[in-house]
Structure formats: C-alpha cells, structure tokens
C-alpha atoms as an extended CHARMM CRD file, in Angstrom:
* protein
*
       260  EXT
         1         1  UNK       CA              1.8010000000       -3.0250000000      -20.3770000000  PROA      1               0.0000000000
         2         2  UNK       CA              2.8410000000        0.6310000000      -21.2060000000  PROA      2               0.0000000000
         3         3  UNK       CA              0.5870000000        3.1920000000      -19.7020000000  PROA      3               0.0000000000
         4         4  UNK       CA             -0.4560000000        5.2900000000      -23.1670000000  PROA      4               0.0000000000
         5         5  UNK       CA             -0.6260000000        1.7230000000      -24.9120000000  PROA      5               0.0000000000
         6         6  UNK       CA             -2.2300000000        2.0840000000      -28.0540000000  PROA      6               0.0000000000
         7         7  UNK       CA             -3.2230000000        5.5220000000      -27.4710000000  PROA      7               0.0000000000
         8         8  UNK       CA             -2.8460000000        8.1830000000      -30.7020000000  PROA      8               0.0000000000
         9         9  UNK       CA             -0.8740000000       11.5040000000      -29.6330000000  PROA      9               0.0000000000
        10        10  UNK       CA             -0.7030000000       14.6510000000      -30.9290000000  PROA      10              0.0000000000
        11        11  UNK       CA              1.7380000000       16.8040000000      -29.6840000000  PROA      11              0.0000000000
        12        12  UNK       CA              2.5340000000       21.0490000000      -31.0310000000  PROA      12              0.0000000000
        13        13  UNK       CA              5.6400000000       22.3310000000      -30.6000000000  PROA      13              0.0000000000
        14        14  UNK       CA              7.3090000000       18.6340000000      -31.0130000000  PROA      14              0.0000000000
        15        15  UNK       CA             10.6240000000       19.6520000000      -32.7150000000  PROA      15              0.0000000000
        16        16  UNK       CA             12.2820000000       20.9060000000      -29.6610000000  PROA      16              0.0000000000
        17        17  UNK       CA             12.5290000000       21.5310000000      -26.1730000000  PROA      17              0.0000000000
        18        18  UNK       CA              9.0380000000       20.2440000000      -24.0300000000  PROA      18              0.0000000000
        19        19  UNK       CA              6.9760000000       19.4760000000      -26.7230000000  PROA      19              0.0000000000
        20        20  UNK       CA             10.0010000000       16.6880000000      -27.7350000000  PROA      20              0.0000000000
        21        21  UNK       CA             10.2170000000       15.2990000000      -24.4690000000  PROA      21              0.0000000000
        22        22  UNK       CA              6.3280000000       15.2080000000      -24.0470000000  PROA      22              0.0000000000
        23        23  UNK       CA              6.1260000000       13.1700000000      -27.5080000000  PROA      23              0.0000000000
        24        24  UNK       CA              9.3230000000       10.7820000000      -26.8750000000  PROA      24              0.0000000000
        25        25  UNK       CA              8.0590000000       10.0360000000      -23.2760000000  PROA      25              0.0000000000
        26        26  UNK       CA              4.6750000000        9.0710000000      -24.3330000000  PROA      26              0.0000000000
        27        27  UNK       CA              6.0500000000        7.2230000000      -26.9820000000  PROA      27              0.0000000000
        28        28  UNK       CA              7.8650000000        5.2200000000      -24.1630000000  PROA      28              0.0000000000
        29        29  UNK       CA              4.5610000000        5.0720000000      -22.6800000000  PROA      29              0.0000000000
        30        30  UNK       CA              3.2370000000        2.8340000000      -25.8130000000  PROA      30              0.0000000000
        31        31  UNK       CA              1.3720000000        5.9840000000      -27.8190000000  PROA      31              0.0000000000
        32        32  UNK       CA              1.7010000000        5.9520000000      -31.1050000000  PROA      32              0.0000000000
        33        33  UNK       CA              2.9390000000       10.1820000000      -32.1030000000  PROA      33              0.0000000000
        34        34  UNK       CA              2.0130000000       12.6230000000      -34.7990000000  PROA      34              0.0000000000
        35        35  UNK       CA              4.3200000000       15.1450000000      -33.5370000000  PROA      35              0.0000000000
        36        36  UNK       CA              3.6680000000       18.4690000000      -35.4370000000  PROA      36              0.0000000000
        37        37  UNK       CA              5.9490000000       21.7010000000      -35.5670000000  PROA      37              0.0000000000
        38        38  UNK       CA              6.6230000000       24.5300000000      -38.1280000000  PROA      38              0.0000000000
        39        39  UNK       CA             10.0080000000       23.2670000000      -38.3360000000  PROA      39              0.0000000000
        40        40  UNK       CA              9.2660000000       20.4540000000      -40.7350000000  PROA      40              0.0000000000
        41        41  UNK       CA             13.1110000000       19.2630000000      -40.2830000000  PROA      41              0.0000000000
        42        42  UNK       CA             12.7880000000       19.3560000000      -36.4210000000  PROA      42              0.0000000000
        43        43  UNK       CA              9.3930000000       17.3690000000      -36.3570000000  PROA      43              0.0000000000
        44        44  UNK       CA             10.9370000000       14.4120000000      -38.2760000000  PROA      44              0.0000000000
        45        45  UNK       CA             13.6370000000       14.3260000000      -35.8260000000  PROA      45              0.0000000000
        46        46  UNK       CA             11.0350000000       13.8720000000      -33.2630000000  PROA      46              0.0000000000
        47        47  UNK       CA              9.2790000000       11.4760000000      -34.9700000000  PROA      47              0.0000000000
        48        48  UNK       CA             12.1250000000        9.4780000000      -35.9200000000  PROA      48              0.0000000000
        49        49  UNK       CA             13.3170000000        9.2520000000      -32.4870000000  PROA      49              0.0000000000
        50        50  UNK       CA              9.5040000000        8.4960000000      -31.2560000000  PROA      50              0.0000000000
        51        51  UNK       CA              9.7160000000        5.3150000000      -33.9710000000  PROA      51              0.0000000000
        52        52  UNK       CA             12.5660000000        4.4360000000      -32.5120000000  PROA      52              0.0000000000
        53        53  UNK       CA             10.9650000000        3.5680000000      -29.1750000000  PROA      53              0.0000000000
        54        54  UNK       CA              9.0790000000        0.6410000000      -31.7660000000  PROA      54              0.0000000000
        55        55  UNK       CA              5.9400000000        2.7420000000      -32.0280000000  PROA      55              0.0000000000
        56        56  UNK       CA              4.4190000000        4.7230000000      -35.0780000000  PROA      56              0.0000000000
        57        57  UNK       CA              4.9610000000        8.3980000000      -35.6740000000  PROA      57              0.0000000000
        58        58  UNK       CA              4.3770000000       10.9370000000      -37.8700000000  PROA      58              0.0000000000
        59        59  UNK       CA              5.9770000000       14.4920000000      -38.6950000000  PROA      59              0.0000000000
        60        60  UNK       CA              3.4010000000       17.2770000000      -39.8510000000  PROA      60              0.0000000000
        61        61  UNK       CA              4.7460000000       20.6310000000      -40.6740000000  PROA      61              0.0000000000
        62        62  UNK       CA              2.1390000000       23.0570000000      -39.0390000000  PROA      62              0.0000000000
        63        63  UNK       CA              2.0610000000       26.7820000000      -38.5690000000  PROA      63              0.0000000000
        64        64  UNK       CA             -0.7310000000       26.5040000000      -35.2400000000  PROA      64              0.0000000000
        65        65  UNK       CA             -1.3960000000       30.2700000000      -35.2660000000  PROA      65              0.0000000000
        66        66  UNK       CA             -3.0810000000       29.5050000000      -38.5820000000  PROA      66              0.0000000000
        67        67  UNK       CA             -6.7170000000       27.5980000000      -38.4380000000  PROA      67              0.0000000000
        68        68  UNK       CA             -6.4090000000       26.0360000000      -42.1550000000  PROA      68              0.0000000000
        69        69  UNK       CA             -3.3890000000       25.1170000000      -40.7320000000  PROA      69              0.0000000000
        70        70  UNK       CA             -4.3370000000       23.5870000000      -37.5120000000  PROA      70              0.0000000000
        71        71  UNK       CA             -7.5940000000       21.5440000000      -39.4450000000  PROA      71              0.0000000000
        72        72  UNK       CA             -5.1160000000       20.5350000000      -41.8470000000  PROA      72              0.0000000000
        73        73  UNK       CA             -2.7030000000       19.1450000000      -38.3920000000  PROA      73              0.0000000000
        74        74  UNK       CA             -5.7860000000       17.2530000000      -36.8770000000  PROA      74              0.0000000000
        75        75  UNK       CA             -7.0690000000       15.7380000000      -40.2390000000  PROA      75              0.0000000000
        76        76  UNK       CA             -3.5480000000       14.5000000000      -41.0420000000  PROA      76              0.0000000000
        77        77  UNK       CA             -3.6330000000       12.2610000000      -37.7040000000  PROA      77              0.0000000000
        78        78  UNK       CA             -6.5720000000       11.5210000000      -37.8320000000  PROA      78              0.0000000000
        79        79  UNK       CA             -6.1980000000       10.1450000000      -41.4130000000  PROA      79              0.0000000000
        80        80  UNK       CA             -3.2550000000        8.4190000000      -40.7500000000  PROA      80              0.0000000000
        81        81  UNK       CA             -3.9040000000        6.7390000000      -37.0700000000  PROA      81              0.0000000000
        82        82  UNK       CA             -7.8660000000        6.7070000000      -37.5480000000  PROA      82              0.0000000000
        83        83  UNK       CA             -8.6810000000        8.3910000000      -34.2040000000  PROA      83              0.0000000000
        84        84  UNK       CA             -7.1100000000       10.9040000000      -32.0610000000  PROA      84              0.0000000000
        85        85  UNK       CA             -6.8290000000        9.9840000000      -28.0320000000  PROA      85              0.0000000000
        86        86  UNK       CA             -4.7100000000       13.1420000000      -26.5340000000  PROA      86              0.0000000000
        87        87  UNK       CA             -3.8900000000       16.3930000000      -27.4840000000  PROA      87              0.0000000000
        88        88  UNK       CA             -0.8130000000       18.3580000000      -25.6430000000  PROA      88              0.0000000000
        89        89  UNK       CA             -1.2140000000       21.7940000000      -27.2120000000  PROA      89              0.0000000000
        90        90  UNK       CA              2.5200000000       23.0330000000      -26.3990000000  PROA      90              0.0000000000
        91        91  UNK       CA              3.3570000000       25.4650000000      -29.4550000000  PROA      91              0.0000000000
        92        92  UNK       CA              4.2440000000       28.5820000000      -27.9980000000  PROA      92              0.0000000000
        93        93  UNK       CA              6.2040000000       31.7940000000      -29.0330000000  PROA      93              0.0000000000
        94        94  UNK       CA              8.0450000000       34.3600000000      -26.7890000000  PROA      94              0.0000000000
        95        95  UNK       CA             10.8080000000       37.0740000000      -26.4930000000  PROA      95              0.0000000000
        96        96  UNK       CA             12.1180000000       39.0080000000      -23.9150000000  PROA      96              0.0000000000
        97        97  UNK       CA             11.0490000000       42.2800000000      -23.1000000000  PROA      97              0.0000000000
        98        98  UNK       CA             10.3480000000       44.6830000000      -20.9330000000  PROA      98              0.0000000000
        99        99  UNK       CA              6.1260000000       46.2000000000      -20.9290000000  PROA      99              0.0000000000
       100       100  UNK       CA              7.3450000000       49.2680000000      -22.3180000000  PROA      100             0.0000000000
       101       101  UNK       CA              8.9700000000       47.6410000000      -25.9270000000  PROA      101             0.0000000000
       102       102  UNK       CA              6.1360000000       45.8080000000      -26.4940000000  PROA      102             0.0000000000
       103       103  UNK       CA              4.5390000000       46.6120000000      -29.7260000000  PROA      103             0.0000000000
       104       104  UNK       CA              1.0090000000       45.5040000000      -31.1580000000  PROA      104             0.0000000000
       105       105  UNK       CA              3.1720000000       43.3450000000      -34.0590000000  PROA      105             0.0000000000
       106       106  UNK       CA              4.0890000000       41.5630000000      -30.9020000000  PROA      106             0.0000000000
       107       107  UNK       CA              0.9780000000       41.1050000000      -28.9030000000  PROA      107             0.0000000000
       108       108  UNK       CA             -0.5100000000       39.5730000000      -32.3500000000  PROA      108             0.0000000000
       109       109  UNK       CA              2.3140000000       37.7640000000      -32.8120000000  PROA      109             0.0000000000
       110       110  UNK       CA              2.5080000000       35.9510000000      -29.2810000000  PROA      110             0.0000000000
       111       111  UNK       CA             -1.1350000000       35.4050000000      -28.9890000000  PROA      111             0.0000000000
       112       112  UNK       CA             -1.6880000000       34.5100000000      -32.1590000000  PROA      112             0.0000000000
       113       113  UNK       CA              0.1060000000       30.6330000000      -31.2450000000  PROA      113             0.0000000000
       114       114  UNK       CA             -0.7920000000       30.7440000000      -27.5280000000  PROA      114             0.0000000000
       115       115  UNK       CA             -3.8770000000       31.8180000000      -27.6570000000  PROA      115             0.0000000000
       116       116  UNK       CA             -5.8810000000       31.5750000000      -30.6710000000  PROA      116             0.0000000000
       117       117  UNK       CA             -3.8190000000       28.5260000000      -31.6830000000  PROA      117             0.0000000000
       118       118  UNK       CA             -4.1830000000       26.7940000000      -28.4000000000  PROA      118             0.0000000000
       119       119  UNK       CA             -8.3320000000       27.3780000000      -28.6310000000  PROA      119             0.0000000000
       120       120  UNK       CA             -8.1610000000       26.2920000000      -32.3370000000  PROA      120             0.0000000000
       121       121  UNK       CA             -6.3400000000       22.9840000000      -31.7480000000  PROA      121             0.0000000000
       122       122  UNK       CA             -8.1690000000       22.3000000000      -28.8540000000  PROA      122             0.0000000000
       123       123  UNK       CA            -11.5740000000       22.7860000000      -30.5930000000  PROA      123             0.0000000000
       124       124  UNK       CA            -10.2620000000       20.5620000000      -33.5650000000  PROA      124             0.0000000000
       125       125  UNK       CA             -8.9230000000       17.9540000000      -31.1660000000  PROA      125             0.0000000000
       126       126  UNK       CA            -12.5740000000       17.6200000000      -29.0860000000  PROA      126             0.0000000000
       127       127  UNK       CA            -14.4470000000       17.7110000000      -32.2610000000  PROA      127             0.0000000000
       128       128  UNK       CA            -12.7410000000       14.0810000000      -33.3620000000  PROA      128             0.0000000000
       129       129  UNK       CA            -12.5520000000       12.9240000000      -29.8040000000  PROA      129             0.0000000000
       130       130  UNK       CA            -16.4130000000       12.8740000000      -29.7850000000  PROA      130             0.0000000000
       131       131  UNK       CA            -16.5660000000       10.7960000000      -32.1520000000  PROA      131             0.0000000000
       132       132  UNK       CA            -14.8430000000        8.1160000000      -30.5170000000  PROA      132             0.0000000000
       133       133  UNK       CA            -16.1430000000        8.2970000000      -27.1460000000  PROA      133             0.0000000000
       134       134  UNK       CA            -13.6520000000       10.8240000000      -25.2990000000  PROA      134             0.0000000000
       135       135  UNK       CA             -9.6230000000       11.6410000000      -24.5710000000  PROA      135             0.0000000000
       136       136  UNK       CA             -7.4490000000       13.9600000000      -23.0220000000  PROA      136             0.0000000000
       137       137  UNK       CA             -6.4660000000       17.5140000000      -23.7050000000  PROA      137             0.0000000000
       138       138  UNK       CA             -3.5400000000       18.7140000000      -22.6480000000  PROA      138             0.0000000000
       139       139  UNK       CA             -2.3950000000       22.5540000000      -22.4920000000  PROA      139             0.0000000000
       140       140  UNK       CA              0.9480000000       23.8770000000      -21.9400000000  PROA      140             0.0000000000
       141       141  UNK       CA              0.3110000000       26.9300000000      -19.8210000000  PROA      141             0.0000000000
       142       142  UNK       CA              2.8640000000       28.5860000000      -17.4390000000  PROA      142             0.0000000000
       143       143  UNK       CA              3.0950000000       30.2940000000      -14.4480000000  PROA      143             0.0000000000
       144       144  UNK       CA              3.4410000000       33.4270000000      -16.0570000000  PROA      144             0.0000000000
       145       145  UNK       CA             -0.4250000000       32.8310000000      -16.4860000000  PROA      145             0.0000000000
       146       146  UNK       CA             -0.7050000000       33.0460000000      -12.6860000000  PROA      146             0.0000000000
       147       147  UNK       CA              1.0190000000       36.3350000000      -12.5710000000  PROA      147             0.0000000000
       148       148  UNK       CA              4.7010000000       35.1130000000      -11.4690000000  PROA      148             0.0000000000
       149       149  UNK       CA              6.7810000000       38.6770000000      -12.0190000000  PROA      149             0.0000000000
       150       150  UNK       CA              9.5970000000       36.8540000000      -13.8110000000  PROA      150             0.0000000000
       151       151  UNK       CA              7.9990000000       36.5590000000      -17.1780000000  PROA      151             0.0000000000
       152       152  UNK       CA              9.8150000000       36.9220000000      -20.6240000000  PROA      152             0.0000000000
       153       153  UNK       CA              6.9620000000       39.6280000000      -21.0040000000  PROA      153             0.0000000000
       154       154  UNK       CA              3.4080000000       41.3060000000      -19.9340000000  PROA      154             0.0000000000
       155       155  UNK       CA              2.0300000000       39.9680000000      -23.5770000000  PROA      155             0.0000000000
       156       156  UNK       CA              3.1340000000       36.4910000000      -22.7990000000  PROA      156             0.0000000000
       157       157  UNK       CA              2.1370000000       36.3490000000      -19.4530000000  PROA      157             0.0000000000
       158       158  UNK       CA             -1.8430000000       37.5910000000      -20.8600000000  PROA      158             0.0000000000
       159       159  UNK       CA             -1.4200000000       34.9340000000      -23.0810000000  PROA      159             0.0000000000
       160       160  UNK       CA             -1.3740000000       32.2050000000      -20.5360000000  PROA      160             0.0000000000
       161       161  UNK       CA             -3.6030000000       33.2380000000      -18.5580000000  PROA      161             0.0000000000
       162       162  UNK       CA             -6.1740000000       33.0380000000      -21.4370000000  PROA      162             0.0000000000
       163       163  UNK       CA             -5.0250000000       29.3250000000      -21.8330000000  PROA      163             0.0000000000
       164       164  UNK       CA             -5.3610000000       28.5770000000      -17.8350000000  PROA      164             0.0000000000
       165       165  UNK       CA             -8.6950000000       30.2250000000      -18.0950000000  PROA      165             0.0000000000
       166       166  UNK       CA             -9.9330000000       28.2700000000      -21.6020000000  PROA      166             0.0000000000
       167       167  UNK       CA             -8.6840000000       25.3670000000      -20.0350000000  PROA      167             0.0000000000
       168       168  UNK       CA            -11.2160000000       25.5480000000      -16.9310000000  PROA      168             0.0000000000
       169       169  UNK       CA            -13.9000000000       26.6080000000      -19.1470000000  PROA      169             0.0000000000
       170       170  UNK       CA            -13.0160000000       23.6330000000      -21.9180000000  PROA      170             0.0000000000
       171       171  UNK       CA            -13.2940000000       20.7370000000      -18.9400000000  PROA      171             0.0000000000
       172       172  UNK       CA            -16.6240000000       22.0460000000      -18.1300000000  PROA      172             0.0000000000
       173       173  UNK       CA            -18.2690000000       21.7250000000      -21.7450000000  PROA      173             0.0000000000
       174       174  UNK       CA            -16.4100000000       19.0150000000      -23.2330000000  PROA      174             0.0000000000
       175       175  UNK       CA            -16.7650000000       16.9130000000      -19.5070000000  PROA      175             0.0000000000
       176       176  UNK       CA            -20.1130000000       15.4690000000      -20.5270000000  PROA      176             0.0000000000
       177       177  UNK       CA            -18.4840000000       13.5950000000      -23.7510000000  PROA      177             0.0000000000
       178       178  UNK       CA            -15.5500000000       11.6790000000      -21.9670000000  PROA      178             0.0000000000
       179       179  UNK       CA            -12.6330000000       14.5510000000      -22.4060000000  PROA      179             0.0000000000
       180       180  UNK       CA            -10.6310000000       16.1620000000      -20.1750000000  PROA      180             0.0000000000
       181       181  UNK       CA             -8.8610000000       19.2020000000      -20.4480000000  PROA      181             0.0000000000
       182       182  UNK       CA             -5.8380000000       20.2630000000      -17.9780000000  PROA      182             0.0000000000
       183       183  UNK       CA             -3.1950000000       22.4230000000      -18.4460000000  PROA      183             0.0000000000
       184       184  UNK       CA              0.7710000000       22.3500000000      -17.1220000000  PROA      184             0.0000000000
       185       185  UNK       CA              2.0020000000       25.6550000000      -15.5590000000  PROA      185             0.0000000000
       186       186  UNK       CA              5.9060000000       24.9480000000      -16.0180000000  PROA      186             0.0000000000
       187       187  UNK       CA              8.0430000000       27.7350000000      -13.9420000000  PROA      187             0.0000000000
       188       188  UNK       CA             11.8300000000       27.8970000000      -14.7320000000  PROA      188             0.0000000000
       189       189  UNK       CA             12.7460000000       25.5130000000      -17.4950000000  PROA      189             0.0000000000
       190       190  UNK       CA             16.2260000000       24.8140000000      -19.2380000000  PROA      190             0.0000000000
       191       191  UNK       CA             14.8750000000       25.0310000000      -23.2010000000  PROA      191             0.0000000000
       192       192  UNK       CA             16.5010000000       26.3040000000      -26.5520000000  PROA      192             0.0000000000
       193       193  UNK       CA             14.0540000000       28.9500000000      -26.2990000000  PROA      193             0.0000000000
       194       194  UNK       CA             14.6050000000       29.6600000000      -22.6170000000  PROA      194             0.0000000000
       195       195  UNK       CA             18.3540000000       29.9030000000      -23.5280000000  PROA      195             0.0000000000
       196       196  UNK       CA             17.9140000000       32.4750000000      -25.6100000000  PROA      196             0.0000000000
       197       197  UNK       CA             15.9720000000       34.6720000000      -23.7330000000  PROA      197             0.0000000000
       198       198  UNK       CA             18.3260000000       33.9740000000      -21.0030000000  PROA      198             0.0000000000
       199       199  UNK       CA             20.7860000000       35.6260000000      -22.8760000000  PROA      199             0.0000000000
       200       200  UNK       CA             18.7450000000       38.4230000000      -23.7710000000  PROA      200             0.0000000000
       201       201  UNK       CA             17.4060000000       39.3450000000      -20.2140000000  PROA      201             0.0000000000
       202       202  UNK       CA             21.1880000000       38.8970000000      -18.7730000000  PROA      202             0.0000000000
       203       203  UNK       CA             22.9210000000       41.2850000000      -21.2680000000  PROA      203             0.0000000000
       204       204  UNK       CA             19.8690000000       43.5980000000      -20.8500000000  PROA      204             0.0000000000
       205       205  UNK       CA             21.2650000000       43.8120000000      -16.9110000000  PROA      205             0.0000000000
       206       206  UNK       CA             24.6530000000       43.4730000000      -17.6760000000  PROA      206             0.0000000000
       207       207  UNK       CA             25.6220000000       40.1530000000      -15.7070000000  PROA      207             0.0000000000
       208       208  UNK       CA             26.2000000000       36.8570000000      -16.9620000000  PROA      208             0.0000000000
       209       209  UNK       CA             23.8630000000       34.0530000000      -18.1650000000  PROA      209             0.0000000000
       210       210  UNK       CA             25.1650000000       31.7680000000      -15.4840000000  PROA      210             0.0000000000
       211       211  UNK       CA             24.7560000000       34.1580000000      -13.0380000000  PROA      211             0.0000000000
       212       212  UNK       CA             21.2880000000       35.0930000000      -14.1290000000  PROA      212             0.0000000000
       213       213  UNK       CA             20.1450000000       31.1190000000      -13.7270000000  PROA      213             0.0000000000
       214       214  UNK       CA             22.0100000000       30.6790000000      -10.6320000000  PROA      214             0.0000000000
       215       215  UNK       CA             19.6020000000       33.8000000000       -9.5280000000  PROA      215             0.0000000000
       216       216  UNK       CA             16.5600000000       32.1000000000      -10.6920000000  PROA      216             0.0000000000
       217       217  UNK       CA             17.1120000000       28.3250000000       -8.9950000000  PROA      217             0.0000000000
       218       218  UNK       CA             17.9930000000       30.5170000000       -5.4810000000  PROA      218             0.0000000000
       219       219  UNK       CA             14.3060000000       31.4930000000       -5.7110000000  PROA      219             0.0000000000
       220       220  UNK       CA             13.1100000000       28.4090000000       -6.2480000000  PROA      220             0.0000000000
       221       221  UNK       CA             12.2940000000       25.9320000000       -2.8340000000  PROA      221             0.0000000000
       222       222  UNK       CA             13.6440000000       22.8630000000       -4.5520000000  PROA      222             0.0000000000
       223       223  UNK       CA             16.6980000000       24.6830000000       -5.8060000000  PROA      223             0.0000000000
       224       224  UNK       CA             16.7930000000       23.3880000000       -8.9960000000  PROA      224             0.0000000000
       225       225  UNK       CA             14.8910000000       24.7790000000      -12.8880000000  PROA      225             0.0000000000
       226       226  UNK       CA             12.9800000000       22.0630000000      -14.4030000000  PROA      226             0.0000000000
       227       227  UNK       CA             14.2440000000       19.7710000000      -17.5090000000  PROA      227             0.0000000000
       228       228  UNK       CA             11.6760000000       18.9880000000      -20.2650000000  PROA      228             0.0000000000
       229       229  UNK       CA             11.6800000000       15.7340000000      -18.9710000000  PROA      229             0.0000000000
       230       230  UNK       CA             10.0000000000       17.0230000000      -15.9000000000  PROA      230             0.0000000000
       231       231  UNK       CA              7.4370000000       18.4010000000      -17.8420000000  PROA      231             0.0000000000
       232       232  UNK       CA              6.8620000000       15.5930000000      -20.1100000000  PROA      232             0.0000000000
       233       233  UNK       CA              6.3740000000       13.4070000000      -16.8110000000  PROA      233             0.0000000000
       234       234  UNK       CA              3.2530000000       15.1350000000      -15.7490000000  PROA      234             0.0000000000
       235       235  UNK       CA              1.8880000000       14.9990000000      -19.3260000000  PROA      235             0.0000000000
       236       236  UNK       CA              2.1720000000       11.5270000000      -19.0790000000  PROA      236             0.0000000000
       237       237  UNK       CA              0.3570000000       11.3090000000      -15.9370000000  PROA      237             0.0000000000
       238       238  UNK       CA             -2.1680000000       13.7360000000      -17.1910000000  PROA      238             0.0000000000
       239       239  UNK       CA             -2.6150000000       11.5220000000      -20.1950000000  PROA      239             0.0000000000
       240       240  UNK       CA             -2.8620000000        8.2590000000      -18.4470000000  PROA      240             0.0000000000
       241       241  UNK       CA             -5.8100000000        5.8170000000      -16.5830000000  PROA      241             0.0000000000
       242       242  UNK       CA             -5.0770000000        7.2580000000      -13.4850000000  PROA      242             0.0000000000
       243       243  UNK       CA             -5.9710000000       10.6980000000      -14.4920000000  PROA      243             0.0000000000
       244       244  UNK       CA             -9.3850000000        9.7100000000      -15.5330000000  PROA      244             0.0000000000
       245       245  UNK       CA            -10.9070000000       12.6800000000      -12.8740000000  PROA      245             0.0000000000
       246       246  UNK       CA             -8.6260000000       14.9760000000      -13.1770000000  PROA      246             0.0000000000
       247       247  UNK       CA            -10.1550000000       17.9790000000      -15.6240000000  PROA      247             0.0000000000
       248       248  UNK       CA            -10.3790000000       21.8070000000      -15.2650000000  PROA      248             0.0000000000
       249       249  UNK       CA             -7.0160000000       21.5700000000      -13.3350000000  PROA      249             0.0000000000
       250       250  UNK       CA             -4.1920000000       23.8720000000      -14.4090000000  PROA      250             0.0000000000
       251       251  UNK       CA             -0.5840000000       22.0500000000      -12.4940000000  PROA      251             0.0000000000
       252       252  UNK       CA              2.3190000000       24.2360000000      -11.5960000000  PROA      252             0.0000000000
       253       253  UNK       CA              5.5120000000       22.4780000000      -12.3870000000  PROA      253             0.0000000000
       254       254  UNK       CA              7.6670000000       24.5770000000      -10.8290000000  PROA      254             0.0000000000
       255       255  UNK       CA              9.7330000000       23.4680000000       -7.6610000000  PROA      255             0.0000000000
       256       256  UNK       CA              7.4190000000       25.2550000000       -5.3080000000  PROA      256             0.0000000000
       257       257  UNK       CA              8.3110000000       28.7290000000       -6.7360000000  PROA      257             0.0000000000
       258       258  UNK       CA              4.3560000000       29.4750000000       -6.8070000000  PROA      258             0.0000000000
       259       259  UNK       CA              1.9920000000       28.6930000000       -4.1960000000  PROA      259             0.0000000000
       260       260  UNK       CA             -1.2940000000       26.6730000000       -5.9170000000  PROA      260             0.0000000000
C-alpha cells in the first residue's frame, strides 16, 4: 500500500516548480490532490497529471495573499474530498534585488503570500483538521529564513524567517489536537522562478547564467542544486506514518550548504 493512501492534499503554489512535484509525488504516494495556484491554467495541469497517477484531483484558482481567498481554497477541498489530511503551504513570491531597491510595494508584496498567506492557510487548514482528529502541515520555508547571504533579497529572506518561526510556534498549539506542523528550508533549487532570477542576478554582475549556477553548486558540499523532486521527497516523508513525531522542525534541503 502507498504511503499517503487515502489521504486528502492540499498543496499552494501547485502549477509549477515545487509545489508540482510535491502534489504529483504524493499523488504517487496514494493522496488524493486539490492542488491550488493563481494560475488557474497551470493548476489543472497539475491536477490532470495528479489524476493521471489513478487518484482524484482538483484545480482551485487561488490568490493565497488574499484571506476570502484562502477560506474560499480550504472550503473548496473540503467540500469536494470531505476532510482535509495535509497542508504543504508552498505559494511564494520573489525577485531579485539588492537591500537598497527594495521598496515598501515590495515588502507588501512578498510578505503578503509568504507570510500572511502562509499563517492564513495554515490557520484554515488546522481549523478543519480538528474536526477530524488531526494531520500534517507542511511549510515551504528556505534557508534564506536562516540567514544564508545568497538570498534573492533582505524582504524575502524576513519573510521566511517569519514562516520558520510560525512554524515552531504552530506545532506547539495545534500539538495537543493530532497536527503537526514542519517546515522545508530548500537551499539552491533549479525552478521557473529560480531561472529567472538567475538571469537577473547574473546580468546584474555581468557573467553568465551558467557561470553564475556553476558558482552556486561549488559552494555547496554535495556539489549539486536541488530538483523539485528533492523537495517533494521530504514532503512526502513529512506527510507520511513515519513522521508521526516529527513537529516544530524546520529541514534544510540543501546539500549541506547550511549547518542545522
């Protein structure tokens, strides 16, 4: 028997990058998938693709820097798969730049998803899982949160370590009805979004992007950035029976590039 069999998942951020591989591996995993993302289009690819592993799954369009939004996202699961079991809370927004080009329309903008929307889903998500007797929350964190100097930006690192810090607190309150809360703290990882900023941060010091990534695995122990799929693999884990005592824990994922 699959490991996530029978479980319900919601995952944020499904359309692309992590949040795809985190819903298509747990649908491998048995769960049946309500994989959400603003990108209607992209979460119906998702979704499709988790169906086609012969499990259910959804597509919700959801904006989750918006609450209405985001109580909209969990009642639409809910309705559809009558319970919710995990939660990966992976919608995330970034750009690259340096602390002096920040501006407050980005600060909002970044912690409005990885912040505020990562509390808000998280808080949705708990309040259905006590009504069923427990589950598993899952945030997507980075080490960025832990200070690592190679950050797409100061307001994106803060925002992290707000989730790595909710996430501690979260396991401690909601430990007492059955749910745990962890987070992931991925280091280098080959995304769409990564890509882009990639190209941003290279032209910005006037070298290639291949030279800029071959830079960034050299730092790393294991010598190699992380796929999705590497990601996705300790969700799973996070996710499954033999996590049961795991909570409060916030995982790098990172090749050794940051000491725990």
């Amino acid at each position: 028997m699959t490991i996530l069999q029978d479980k319900v998942a919601l995952v944020t951020g499904a359309g692309a990058g992590i949040g795809r591989a985190i819903a298509l591996a747990m649908a491998a995993e048995g769960a049946t998938i309500a994989a959400a993302d603003i990108d209607r289009a992209a979460a119906e690819r998702t979704a499709t693709d988790a169906a086609g592993a012969n499990r259910r799954a959804i597509a919700i369009e959801a904006d989750c820097g918006d609450v209405a939004s985001i109580d909209a996202m969990v009642a639409r699961a809910v309705a559809e798969f009558g319970r919710l079991d995990i939660i990966v809370n992976n919608a995330g927004v970034t750009r690259a730049a340096s602390i002096m080009d920040l501006t407050e329309a980005d600060w909002d903008r970044i912690h409005r998803v990885n912040a505020k929307g990562v509390f808000f889903c998280l808080q949705g998500a708990a309040r259905e899982m006590m009504k069923t007797g427990g589950g598993r929350i899952i945030n997507i964190a980075s080490i960025a949160g832990r200070g690592h100097p190679a950050a797409s930006n100061a307001a994106y690192s803060a925002s992290k370590g707000a989730v790595i810090a909710l996430t501690g607190k979260a396991a401690y309150e909601l430990g007492p009805h059955n749910i745990t809360v962890n987070a992931i703290c991925p280091g280098f990882t080959r995304t769409e979004l990564s890509a882009r900023n990639s190209v941003t941060r290279a032209a910005a010091r006037g070298i290639s992007v291949e030279a800029l990534q071959a830079e960034q695995e050299a730092a790393i122990p294991i010598r190699r950035a992380n796929t999705p799929e590497d990601i996705a693999a300790m969700a799973v884990f996070l996710a499954s029976p033999g996590a049961r005592n795991i909570t409060g824990q916030s995982c790098n994922v990172d090749g050794g590039l940051v000491p725990s």
